[in-house]
N, C-alpha and C positions, 0 to 999 in steps of 0.2 A: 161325196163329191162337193155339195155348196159349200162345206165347211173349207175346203182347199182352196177354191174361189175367192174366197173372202179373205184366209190368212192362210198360204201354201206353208207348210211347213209348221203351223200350229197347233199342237197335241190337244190344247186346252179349248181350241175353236170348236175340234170334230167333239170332242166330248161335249160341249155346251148345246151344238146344234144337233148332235147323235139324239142325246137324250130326250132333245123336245121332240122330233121330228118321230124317235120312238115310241114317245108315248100317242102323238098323234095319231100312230098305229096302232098303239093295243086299245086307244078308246072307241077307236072307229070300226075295231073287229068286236068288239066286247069282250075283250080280254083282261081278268080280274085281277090283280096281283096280290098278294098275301105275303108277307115277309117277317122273316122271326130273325131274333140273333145280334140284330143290330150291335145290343151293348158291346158285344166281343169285338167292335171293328173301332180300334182308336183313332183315330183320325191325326192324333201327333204323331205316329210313325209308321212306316212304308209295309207294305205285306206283298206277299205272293199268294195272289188267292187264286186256288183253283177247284175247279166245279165240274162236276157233271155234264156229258151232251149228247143230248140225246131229239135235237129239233135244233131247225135255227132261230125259234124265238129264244131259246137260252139266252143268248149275247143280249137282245133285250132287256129281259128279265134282270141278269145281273147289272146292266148297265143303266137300267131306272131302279134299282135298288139299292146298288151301293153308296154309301153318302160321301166319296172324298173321289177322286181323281184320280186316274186309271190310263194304263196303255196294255195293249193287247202284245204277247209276243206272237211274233210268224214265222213262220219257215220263206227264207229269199224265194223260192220258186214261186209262192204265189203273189209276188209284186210283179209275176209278167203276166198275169190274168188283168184285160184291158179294164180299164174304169176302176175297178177294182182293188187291183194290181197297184195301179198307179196310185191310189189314193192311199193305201197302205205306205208306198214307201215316201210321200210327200207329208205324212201328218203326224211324226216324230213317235210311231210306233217302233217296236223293239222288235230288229231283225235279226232271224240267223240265220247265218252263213253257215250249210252244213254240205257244200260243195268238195273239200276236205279239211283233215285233221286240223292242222293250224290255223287255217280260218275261222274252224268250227270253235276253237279253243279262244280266240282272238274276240269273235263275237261275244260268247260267255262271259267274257273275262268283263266286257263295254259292259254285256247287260248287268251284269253285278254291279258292279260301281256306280251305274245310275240307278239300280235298286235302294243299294247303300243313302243314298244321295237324296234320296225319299221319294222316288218313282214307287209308286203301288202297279204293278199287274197281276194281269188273269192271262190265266192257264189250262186248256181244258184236258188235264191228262193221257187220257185215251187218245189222242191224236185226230179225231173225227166221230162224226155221231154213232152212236150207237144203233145198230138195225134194228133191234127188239125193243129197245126204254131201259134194258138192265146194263149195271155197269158191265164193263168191260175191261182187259186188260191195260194197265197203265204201261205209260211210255216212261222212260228215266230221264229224260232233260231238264224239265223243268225241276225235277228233284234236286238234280246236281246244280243249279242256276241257283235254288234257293241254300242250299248249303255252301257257295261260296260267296253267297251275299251275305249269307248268316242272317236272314230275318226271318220269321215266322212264317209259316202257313199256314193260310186260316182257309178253311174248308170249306163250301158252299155248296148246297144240295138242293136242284131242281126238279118238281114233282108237278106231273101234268101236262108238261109241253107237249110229251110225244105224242100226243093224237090229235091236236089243235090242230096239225099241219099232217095231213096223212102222205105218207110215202109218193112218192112218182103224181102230186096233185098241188096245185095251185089257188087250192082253196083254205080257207082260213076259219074252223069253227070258234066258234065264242067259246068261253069257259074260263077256270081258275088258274094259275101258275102259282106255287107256292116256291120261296127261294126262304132255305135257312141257312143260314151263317152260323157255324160251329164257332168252337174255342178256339184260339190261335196253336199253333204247335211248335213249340222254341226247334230251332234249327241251329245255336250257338253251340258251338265246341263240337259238332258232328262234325266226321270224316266222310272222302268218298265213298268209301267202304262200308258206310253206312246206310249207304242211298236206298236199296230194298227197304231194309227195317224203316226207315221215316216213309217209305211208298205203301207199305203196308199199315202203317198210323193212318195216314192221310184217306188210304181205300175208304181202312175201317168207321172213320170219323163219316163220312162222305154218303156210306150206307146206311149208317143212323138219322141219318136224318132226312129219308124219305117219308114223305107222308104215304100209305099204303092205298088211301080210298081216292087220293088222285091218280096214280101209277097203273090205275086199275086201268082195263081196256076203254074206248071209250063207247063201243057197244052195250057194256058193263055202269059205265060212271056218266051217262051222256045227260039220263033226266035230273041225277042229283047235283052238277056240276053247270051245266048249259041254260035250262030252262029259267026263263029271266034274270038271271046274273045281269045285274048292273055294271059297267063301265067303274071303275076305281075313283074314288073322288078325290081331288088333288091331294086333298089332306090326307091322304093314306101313303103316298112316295114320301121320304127322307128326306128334309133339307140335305142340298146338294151343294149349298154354297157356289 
């Protein structure tokens, strides 16, 4: 919301002021980041990255990690969730209209073109968190989005969140979050008809690169991960330009 305040309607404001105001929070929870993969993320052209979720510091996570400038796509329903809502559809995120077919089509069609155009967004497949931390069934949109933009998807695996923030609670334990950034996966010259087989690349990629000894329970991973972990030092986030 201050990002809206300041410049309604600027994509580049909520990412400037997201990021800081994010990290304000993960140093004040003592939440560590760790981040692999970088090289794979070119910064001269557009990506549809999408990742793993499994906590809502995910969104975080990726979004103090990634080094180039980003919009979320949504679904229109939840631009009527108040404050919220409302800041989604004033800060040049990418909506869709899935009310019906030609709308839904109409939408698509926008988001491509400003993908084209060198918008990067993130995507979290699965539609919503996961209940347990394991992946779970993909959705086909974003699939189809990136195949008629024809750009890459580069793949992003979060390991750890799910216990920082335990289910039905409000409290926030310290620990590590590892985000890795897989290889990009061409999407050029794919057909609709192809959307499975590139959802099924995109799983497979997504699951490799889980770290296993974060994933663990955190009953399991709490003394090796928790106990003095230091806050991340600036110099460990990406230049963000």
């Amino acid at each position: 919301m201050p990002a809206i305040l300041v410049a309604p309607g600027s994509g580049e404001a909520v990412v400037w002021i997201g990021r800081r105001w994010l990290s304000w929070i993960f140093r004040s929870c003592g939440i560590r980041l760790v981040v692999e993969g970088l090289e794979h993320v070119d910064r001269t052209r557009s990506y549809v990255f999408m990742s793993n979720h499994q906590s809502v510091l995910d969104i975080g996570a990726l979004v103090l990690t990634l080094p180039v400038s980003w919009r979320f796509v949504a679904k229109r329903e939840l631009t009527r969730i108040p404050f919220f809502g409302w800041a989604l559809a004033l800060s040049d995120q990418i909506v869709i209209d899935r009310s019906n077919r030609t709308r839904s089509l109409r939408s698509l069609a926008h988001a491509a073109e400003r993908i084209r155009r060198g918008v990067n967004v993130i995507i979290f497949p699965e539609g919503t968190r996961s209940p347990t931390g394991e992946l779970q069934e993909f959705e086909g949109g974003g699939f189809q989005l990136a195949i008629q933009a024809q750009v890459p998807i580069l793949p992003a695996t979060v390991s750890g969140s799910f216990d920082l923030i335990p289910k039905r609670s409000l409290a926030v334990h310290s620990g590590t979050i590892k985000v890795v950034y897989g290889a990009p996966i061409p999407t050029a010259g794919l057909r609709a008809e192809q959307r499975n087989e590139l959802k099924e690349r995109v799983r497979d990629a997504i699951a490799r690169g889980f770290d296993e000894a974060l994933q663990r329970t955190r009953a399991d991973a709490s003394v090796s991960l928790t106990r003095g972990t230091p806050p991340v030092p600036s110099a460990r986030y990406p230049s963000q330009g």
